[in-house]
Backbone as CSV, one residue per row, in Angstrom:
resi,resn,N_x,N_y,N_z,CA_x,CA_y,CA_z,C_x,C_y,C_z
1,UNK,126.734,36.976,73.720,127.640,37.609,72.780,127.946,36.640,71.644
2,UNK,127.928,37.312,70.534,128.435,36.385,69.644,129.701,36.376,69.174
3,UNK,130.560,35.949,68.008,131.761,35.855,68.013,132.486,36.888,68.795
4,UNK,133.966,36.318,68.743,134.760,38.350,68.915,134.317,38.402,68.280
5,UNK,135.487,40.367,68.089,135.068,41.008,67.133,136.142,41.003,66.484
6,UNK,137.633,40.370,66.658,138.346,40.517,65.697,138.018,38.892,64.927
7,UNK,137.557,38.160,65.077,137.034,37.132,64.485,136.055,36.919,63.282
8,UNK,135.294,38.178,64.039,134.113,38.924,63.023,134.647,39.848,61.709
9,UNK,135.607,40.438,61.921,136.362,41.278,60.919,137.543,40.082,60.087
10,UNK,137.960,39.121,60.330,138.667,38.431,60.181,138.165,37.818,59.403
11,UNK,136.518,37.250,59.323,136.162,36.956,58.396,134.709,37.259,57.180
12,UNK,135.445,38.534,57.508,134.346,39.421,56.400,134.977,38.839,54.922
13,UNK,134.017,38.463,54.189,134.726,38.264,52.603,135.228,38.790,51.911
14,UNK,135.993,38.530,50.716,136.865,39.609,50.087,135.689,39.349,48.660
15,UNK,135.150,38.467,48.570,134.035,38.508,47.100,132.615,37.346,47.717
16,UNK,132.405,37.489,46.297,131.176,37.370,46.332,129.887,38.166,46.439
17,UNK,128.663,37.721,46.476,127.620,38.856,45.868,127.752,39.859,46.687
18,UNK,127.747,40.049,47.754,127.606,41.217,49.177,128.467,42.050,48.849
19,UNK,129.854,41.681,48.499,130.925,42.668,48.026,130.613,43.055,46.600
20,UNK,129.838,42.245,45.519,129.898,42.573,44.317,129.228,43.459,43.916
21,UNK,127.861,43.403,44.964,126.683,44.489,45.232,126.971,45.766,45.616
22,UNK,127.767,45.579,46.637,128.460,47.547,47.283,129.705,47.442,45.970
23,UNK,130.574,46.797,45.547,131.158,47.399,44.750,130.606,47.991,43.450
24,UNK,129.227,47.788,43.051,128.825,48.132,41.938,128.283,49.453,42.200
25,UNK,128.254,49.838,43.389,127.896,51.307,44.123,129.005,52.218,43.987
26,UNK,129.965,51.485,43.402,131.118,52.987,43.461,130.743,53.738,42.755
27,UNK,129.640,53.877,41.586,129.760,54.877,40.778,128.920,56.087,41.239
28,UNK,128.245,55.601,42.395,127.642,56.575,43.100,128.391,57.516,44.253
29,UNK,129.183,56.734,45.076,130.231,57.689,45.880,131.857,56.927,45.421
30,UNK,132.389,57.090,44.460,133.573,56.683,44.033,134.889,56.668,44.677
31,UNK,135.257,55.695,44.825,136.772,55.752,45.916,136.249,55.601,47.298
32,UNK,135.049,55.860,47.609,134.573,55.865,49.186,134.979,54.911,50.233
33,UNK,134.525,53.544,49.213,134.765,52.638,49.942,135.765,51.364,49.516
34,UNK,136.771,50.604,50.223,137.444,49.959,50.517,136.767,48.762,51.166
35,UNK,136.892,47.403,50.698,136.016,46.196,51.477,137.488,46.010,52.702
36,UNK,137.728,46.353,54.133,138.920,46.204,54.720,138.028,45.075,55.118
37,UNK,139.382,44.456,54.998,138.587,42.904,55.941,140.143,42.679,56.574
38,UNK,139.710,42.188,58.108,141.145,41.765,58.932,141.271,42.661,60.016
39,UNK,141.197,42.382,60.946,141.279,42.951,62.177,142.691,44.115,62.695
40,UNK,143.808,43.228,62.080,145.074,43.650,62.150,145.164,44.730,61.001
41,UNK,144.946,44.617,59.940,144.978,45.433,58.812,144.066,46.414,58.813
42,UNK,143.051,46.855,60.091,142.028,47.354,59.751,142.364,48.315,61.039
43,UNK,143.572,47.469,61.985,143.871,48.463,62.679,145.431,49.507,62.398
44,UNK,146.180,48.539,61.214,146.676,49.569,60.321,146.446,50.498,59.398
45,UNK,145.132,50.116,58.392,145.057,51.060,57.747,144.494,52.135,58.162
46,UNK,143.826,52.285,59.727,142.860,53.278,60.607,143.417,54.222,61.317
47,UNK,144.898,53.512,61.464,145.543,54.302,62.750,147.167,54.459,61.825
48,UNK,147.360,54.142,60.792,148.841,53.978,60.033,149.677,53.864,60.455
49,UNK,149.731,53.144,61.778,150.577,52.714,62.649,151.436,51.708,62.297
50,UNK,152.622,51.348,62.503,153.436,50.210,62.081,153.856,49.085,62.927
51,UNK,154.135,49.868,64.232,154.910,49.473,65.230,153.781,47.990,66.218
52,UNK,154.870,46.893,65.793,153.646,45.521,66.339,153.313,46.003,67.718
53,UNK,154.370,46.353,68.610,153.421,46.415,69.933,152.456,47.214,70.026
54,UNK,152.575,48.191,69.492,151.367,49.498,69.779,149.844,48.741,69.241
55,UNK,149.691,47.997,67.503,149.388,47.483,67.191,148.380,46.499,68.286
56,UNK,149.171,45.711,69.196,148.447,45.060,69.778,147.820,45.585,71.011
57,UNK,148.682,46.416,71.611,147.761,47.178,72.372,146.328,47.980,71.656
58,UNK,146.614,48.460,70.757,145.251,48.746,70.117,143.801,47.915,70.008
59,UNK,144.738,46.682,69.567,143.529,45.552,69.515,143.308,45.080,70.571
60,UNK,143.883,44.745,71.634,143.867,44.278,72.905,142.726,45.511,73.660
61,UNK,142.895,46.367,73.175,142.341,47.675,74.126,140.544,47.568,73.233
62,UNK,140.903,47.393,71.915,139.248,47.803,71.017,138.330,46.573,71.548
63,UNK,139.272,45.035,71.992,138.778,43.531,72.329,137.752,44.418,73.347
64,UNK,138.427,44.519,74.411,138.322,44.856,75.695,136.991,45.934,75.823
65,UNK,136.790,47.276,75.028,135.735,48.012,74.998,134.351,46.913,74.187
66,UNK,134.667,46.445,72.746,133.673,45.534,72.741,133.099,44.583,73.550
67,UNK,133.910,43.866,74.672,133.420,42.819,75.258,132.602,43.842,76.257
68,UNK,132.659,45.052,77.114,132.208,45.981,77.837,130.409,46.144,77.318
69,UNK,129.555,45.369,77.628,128.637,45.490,77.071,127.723,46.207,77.459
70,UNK,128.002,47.281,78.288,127.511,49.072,78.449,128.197,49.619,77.886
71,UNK,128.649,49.709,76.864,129.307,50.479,76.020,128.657,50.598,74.480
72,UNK,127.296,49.652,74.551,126.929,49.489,73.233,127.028,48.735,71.597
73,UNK,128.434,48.301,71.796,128.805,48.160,70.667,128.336,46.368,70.250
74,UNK,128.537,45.789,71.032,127.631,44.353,71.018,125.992,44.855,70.500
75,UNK,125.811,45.350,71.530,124.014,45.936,71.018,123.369,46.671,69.560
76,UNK,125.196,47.280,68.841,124.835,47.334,67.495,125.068,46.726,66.148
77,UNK,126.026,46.093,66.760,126.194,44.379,65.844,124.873,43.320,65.825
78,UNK,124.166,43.715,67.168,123.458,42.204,67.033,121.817,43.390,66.399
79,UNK,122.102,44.560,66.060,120.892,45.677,65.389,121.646,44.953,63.726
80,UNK,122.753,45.199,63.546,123.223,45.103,62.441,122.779,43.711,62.012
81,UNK,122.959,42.972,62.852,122.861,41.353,62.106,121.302,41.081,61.772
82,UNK,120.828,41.264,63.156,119.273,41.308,63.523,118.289,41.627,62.076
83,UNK,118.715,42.878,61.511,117.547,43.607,60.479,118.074,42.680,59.430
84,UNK,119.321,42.080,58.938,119.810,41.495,57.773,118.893,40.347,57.833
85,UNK,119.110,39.535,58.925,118.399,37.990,58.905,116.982,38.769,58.616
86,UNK,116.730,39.834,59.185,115.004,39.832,58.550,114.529,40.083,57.327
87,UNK,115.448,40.363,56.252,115.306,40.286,55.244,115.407,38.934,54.266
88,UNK,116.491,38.127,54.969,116.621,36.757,54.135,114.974,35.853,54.676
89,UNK,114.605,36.069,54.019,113.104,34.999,54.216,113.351,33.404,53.471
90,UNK,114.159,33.692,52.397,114.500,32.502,51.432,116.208,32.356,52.113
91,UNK,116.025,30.428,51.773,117.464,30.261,51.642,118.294,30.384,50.465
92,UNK,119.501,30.919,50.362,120.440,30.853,49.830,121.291,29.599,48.716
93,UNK,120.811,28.212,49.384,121.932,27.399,48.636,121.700,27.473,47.366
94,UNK,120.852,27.997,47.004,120.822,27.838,45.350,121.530,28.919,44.355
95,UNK,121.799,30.020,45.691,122.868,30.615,44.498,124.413,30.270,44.901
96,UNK,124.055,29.772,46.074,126.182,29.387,46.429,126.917,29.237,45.397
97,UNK,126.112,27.959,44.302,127.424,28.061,42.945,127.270,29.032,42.427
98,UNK,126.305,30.011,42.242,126.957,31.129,41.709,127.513,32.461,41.578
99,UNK,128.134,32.194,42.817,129.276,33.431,43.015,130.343,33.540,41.913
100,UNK,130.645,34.377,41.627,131.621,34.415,40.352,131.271,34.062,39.160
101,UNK,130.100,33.580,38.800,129.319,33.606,37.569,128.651,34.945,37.700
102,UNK,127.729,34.568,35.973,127.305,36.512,35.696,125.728,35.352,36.067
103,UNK,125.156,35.756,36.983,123.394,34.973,37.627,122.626,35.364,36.609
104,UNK,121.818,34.635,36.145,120.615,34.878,35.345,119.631,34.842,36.410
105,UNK,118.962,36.180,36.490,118.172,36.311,37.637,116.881,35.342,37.239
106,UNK,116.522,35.520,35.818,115.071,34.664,35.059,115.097,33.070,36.059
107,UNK,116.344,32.645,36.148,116.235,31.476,36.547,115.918,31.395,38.232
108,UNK,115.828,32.317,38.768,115.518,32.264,40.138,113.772,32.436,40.230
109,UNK,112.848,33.082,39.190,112.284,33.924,39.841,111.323,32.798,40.518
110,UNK,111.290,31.412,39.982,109.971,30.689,40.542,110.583,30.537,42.416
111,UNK,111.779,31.056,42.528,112.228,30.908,44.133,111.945,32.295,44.733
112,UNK,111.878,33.116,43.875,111.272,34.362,45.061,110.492,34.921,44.348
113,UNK,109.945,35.591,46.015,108.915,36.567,45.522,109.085,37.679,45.871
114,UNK,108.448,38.742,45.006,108.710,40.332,46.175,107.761,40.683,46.746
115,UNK,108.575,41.294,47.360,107.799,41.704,48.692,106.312,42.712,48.285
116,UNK,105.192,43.070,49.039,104.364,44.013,48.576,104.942,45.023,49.372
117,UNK,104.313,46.450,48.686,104.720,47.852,48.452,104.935,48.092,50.249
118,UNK,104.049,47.619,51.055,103.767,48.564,52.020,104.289,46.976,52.981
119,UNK,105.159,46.171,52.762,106.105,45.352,53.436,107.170,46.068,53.351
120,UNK,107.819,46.193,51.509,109.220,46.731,51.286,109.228,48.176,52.279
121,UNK,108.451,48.851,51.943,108.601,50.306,52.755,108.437,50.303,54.655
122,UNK,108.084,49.352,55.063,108.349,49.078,56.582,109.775,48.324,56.255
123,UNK,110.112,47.898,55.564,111.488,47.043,56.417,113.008,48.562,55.298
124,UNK,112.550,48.974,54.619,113.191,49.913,54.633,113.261,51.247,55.586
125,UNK,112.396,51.404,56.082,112.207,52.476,57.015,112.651,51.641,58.493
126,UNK,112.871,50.627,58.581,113.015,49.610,60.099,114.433,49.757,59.766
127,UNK,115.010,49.661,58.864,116.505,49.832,58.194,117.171,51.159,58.999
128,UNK,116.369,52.411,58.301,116.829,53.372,58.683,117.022,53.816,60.089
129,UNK,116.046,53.331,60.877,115.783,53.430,62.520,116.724,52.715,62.904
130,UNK,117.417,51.384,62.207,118.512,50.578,62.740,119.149,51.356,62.900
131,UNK,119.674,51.972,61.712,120.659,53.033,61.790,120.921,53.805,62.750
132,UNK,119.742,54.326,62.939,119.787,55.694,63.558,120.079,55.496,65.225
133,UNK,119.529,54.233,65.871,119.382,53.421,66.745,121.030,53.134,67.367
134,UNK,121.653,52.221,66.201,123.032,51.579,66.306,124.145,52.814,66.437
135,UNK,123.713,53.904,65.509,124.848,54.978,66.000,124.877,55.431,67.271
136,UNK,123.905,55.743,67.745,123.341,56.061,68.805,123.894,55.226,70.489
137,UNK,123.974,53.829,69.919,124.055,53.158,70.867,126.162,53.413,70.306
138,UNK,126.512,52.988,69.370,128.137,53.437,68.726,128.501,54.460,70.185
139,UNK,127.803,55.613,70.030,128.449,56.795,70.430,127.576,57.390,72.367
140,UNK,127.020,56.354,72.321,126.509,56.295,73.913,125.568,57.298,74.068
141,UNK,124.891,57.648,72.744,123.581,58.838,73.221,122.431,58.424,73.577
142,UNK,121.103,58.952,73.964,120.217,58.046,73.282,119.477,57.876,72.518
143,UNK,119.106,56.566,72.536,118.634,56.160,71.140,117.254,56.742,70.237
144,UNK,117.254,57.929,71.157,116.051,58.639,70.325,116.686,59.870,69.866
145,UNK,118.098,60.023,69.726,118.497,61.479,69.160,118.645,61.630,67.921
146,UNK,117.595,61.942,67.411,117.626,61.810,65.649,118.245,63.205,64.897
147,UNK,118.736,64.068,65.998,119.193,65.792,65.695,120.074,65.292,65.661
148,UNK,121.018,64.281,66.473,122.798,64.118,66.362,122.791,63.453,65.060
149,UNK,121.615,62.175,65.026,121.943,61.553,63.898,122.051,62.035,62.507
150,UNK,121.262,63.205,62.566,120.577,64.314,61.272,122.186,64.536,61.146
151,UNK,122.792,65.025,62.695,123.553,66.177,61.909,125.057,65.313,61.645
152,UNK,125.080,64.304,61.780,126.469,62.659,62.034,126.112,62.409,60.238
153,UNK,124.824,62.290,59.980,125.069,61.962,58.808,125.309,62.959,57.785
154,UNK,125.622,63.899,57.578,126.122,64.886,56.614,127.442,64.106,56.645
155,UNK,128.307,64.222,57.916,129.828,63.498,58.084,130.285,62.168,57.814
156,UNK,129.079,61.544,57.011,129.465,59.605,57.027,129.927,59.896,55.891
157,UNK,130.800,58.479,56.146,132.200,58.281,54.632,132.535,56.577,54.965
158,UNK,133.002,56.481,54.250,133.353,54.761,54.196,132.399,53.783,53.795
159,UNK,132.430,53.252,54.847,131.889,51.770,55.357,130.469,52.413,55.662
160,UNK,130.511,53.258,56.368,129.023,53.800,56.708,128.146,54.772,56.152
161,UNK,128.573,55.532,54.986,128.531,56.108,54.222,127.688,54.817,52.614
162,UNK,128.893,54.209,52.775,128.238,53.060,51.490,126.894,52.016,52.273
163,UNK,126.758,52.243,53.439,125.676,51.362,53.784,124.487,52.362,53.540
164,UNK,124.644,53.295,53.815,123.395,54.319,53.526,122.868,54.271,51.985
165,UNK,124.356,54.028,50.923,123.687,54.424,49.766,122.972,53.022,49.202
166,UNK,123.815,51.763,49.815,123.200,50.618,49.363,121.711,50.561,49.920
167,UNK,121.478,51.409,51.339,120.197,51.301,51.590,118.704,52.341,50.706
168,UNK,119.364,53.031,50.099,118.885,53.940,49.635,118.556,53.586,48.034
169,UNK,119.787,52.939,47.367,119.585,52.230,46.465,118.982,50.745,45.964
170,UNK,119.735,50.072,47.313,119.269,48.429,47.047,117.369,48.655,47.747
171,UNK,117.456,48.558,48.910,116.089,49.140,49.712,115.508,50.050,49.670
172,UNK,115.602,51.171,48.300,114.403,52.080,48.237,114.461,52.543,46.633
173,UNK,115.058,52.902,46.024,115.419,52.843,44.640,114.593,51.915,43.766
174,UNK,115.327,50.638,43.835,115.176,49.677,43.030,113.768,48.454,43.105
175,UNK,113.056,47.897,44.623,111.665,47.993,44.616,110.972,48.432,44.966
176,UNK,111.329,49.551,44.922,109.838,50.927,45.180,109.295,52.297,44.020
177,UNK,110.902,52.555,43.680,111.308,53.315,42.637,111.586,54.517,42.829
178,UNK,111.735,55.230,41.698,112.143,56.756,42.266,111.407,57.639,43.371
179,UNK,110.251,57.471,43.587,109.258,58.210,44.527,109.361,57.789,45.637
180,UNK,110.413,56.945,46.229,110.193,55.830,47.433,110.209,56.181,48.499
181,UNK,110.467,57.496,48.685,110.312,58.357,49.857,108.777,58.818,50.431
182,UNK,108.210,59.126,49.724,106.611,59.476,49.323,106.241,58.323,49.996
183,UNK,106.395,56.860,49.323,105.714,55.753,49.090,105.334,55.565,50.604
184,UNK,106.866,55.553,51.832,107.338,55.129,53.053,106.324,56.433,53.737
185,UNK,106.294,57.621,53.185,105.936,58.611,54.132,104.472,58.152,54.463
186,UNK,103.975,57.919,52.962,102.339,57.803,52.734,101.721,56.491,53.283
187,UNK,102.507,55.690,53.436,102.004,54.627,54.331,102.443,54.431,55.157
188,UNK,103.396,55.078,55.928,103.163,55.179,57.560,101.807,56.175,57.622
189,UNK,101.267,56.804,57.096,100.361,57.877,57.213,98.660,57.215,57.838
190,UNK,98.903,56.087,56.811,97.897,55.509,56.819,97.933,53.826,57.252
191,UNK,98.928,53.443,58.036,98.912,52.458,58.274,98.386,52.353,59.916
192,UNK,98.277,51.023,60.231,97.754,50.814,61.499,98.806,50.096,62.652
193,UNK,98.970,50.269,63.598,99.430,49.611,64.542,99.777,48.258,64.216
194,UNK,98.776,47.424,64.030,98.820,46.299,63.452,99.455,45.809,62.404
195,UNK,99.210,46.397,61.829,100.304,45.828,60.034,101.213,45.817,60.443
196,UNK,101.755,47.175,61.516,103.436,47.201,61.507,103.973,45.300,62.541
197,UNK,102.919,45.641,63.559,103.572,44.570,64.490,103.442,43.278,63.832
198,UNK,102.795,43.001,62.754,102.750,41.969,61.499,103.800,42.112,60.336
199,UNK,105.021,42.790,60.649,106.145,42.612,59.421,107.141,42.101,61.108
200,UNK,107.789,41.016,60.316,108.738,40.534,60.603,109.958,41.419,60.920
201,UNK,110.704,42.569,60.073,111.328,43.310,60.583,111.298,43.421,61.838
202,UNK,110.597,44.419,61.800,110.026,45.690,63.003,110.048,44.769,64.314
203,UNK,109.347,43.344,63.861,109.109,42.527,65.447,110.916,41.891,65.847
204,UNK,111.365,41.527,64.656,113.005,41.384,65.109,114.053,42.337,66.279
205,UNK,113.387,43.594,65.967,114.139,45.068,66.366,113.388,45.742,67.530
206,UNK,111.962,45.328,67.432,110.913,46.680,68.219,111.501,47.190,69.637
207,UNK,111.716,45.639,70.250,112.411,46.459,71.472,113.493,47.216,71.590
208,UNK,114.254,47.501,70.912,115.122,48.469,70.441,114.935,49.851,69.949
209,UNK,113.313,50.278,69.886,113.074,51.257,68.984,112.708,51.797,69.934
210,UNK,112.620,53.194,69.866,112.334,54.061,71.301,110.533,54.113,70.413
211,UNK,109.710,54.571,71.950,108.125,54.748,71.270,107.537,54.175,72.401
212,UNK,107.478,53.151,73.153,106.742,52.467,74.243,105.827,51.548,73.270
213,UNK,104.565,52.153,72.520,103.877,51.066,72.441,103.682,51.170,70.960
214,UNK,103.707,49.835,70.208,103.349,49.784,68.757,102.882,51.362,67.853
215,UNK,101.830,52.083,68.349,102.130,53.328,68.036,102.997,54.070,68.025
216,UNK,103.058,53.857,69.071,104.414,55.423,69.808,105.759,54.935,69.001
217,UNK,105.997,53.573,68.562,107.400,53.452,67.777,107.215,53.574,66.141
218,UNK,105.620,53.528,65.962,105.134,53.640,64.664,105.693,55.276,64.012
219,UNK,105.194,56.190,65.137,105.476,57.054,64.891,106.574,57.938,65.093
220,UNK,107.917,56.962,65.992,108.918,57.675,66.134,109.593,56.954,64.279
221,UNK,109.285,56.006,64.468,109.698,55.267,62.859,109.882,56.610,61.721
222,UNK,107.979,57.338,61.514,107.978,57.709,60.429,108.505,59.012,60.700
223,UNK,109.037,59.536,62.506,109.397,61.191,62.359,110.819,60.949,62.020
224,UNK,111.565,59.663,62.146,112.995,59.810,61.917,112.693,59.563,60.224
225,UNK,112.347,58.666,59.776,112.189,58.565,58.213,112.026,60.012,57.334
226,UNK,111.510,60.844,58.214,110.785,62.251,58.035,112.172,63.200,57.502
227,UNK,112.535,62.813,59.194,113.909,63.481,59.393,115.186,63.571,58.120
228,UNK,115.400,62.384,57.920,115.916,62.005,56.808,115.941,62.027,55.709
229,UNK,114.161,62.312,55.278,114.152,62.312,53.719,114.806,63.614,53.037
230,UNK,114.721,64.718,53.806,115.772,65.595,53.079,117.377,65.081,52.454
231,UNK,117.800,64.364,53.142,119.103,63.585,53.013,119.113,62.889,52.448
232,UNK,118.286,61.998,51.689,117.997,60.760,50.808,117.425,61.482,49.839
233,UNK,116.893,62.605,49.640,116.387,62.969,48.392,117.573,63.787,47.855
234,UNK,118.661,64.514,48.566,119.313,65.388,48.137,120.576,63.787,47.474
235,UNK,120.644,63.154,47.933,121.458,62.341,47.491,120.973,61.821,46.801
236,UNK,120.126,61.182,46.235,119.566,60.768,44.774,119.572,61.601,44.318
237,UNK,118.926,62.982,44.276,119.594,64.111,43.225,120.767,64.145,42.644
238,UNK,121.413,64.406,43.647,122.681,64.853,43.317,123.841,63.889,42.912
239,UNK,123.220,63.022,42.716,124.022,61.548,42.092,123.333,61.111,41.082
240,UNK,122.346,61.661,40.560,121.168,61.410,39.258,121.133,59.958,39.468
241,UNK,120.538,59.679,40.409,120.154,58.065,40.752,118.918,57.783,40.248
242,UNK,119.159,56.549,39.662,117.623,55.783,38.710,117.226,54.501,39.116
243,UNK,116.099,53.837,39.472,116.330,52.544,39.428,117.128,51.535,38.063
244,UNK,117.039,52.583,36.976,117.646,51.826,35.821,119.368,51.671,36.352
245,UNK,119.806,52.953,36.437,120.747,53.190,36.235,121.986,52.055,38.020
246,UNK,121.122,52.109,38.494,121.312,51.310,39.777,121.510,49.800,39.254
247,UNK,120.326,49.292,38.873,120.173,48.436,37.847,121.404,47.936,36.918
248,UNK,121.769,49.124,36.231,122.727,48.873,35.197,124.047,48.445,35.303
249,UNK,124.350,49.268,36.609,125.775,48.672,37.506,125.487,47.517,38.392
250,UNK,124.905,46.744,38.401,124.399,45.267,38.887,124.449,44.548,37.487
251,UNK,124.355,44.633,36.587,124.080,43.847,35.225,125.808,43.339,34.881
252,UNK,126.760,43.854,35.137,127.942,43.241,35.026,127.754,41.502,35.690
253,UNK,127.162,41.318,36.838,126.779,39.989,37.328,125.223,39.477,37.380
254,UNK,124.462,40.590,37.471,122.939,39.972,37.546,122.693,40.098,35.759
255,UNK,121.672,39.296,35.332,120.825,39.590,34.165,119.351,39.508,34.425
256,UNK,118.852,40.998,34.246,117.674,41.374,34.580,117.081,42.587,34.155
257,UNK,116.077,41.966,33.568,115.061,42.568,32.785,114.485,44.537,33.309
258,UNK,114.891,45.627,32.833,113.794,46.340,33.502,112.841,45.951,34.267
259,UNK,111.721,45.215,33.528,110.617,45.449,34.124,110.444,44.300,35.550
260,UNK,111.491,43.421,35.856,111.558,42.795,36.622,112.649,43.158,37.834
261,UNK,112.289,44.619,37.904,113.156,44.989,39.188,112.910,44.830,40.468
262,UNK,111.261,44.780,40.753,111.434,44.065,41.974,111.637,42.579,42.203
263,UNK,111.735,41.976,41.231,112.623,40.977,41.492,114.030,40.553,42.120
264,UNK,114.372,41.441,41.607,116.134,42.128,41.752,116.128,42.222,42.823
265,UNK,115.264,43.453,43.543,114.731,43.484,45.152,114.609,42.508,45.849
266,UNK,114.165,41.308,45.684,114.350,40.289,46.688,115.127,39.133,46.114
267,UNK,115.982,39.407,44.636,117.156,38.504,44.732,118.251,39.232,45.976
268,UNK,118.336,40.339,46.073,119.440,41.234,46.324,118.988,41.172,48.439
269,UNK,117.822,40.804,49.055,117.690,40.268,50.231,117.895,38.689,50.560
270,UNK,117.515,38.354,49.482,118.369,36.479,49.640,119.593,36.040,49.747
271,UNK,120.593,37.128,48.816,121.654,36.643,48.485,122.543,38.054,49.274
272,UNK,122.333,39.057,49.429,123.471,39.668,49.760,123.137,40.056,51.489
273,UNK,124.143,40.484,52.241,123.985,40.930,53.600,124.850,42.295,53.966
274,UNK,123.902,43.305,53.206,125.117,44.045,53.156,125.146,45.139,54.293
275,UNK,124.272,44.872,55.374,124.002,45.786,56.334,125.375,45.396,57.189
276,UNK,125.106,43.918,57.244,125.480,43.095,58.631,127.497,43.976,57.978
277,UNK,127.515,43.384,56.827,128.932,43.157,56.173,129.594,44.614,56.859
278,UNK,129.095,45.684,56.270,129.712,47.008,56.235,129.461,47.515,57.841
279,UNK,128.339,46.872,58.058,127.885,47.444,59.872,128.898,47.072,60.800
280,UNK,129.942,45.677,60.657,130.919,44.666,61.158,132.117,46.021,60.688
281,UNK,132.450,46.783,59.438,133.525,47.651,59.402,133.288,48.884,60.400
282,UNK,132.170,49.277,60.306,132.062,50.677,60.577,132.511,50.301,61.896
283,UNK,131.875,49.263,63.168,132.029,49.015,64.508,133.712,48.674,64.561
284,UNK,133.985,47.623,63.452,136.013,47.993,64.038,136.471,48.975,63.686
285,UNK,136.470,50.172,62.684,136.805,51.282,62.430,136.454,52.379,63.822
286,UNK,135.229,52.187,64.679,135.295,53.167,65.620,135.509,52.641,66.934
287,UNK,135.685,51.684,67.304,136.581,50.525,68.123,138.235,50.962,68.048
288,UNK,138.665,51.206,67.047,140.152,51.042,66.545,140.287,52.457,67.116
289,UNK,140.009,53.367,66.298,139.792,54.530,66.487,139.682,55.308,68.028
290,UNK,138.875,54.507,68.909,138.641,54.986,70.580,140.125,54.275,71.081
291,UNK,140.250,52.760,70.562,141.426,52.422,71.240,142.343,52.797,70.972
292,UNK,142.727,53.527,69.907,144.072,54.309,69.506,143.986,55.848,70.373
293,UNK,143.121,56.416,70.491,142.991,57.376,71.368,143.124,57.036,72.790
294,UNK,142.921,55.852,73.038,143.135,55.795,74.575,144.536,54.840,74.992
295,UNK,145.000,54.536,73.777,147.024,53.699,74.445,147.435,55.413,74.316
């Protein structure tokens, strides 16, 4: 096990790029999301409770189901953390000083590289299976019910709601582009066993993925991706989502060129963690939530 979990919420950040990144997403679901950071505050603002003892029975009670590790919720923190580290390939110290500056991305690019087409689209689609995986394990089903998940995600809001769109935007939008659904469908179509068990993702997570063998998870991969793309296309619609325009609400702190958006794409896996960040709310929000139902 790794930290608690009120330890873990305790020290989610209040800035810096990870927060600066989902906050530049409000203009896509506006008001949605709130960065709650604080264990105590997260079990007030969830339950609007006042009263300290109840308070601690709450947290005392949410401690207690997290540490319960048949209950799942360890198993989707360490899905949550798990897919993030597989994206940071590069270290970080070189942007530490610049949090709170506006980054000139030009000056990074001799430190990264992006990813190719049919890498980005396995670790975005390994993304989505996290997802689909971690709720799953959240709510004790199993982890191959992609009908609950179909029908759970019409109902996401918050914390889990803004991880979808950052995934949709940061991980499919911005280095793949508008078609990025296509891109993911068409090369699972034609990919091999092999390539997949050769991305780093997928090998971070696999045992976690329902399928049995490199195929069989290949292809539960692309029927949930399947599943979904109705839901990811109706939401880029209906939010007139662009890679520009995605882009454009990042330019308050990044400076970056159009034509260097997949760049952006793997500044935005070096420097931000925004699975792990918002994945750490959603788990004390439904923690809080069971333990307030059960004092």
């Amino acid at each position: 096990m790794s930290k608690p979990i009120y330890e873990l919420v305790d020290e989610l950040p209040t800035g810096g790029l990870t927060v600066m990144s989902l906050r530049s997403l409000d203009f896509v679901i506006p008001g949605e999301w709130q960065n709650l950071v604080g264990f105590d505050n997260t079990i007030r603002t969830v339950t609007g409770e006042t009263d300290e003892e109840i308070i601690q029975q709450i947290g005392d009670r949410a401690v207690t189901l997290y540490n319960d590790k048949s209950q799942g919720y360890q198993t989707a923190l360490w899905l949550y953390q798990t897919v993030t580290s597989g994206s940071k390939l590069l270290g970080t110290a070189a942007l530490a000083n610049k949090v709170g500056e506006k980054v000139a991305l030009l000056g990074f690019l001799d430190k990264l590289t992006p990813k190719a087409d049919k890498a980005q689209t396995i670790d975005l689609a390994v993304k989505l299976v996290v997802e689909l995986v971690a709720f799953c394990q959240i709510n004790g089903i199993p982890g191959d019910s992609i009908g609950d998940f179909l029908a759970a995600l019409g109902d996401y809001s918050g914390e889990s709601l803004m991880r979808m769109a950052a995934l949709v935007c940061f991980d499919g939008l911005i280095p793949l582009g508008p078609d990025f659904i296509q891109k993911v469908l068409s090369n699972f179509n034609t990919m091999s066993p092999q390539e997949l068990q050769n991305n780093q993702s997928f090998n971070s997570v696999k045992d976690l993925i329902p399928g049995g063998s490199t195929e069989g998870k290949k292809n539960f991969i692309a029927e949930s991706f399947n599943s979904v793309s109705g839901w990811m296309s109706d939401f880029v619609n209906s939010h007139n989502l662009t890679p520009q325009n995605v882009a454009h609400n990042l330019s308050s702190f990044i400076d970056v060129a159009d034509d260097k958006l997949d760049y952006l794409a793997a500044f935005l896996d070096v420097s931000t963690n925004y699975y792990e960040h918002t994945g750490i709310q959603t788990l004390a929000r439904r923690l809080v939530e069971r333990a307030s139902a059960e004092i």
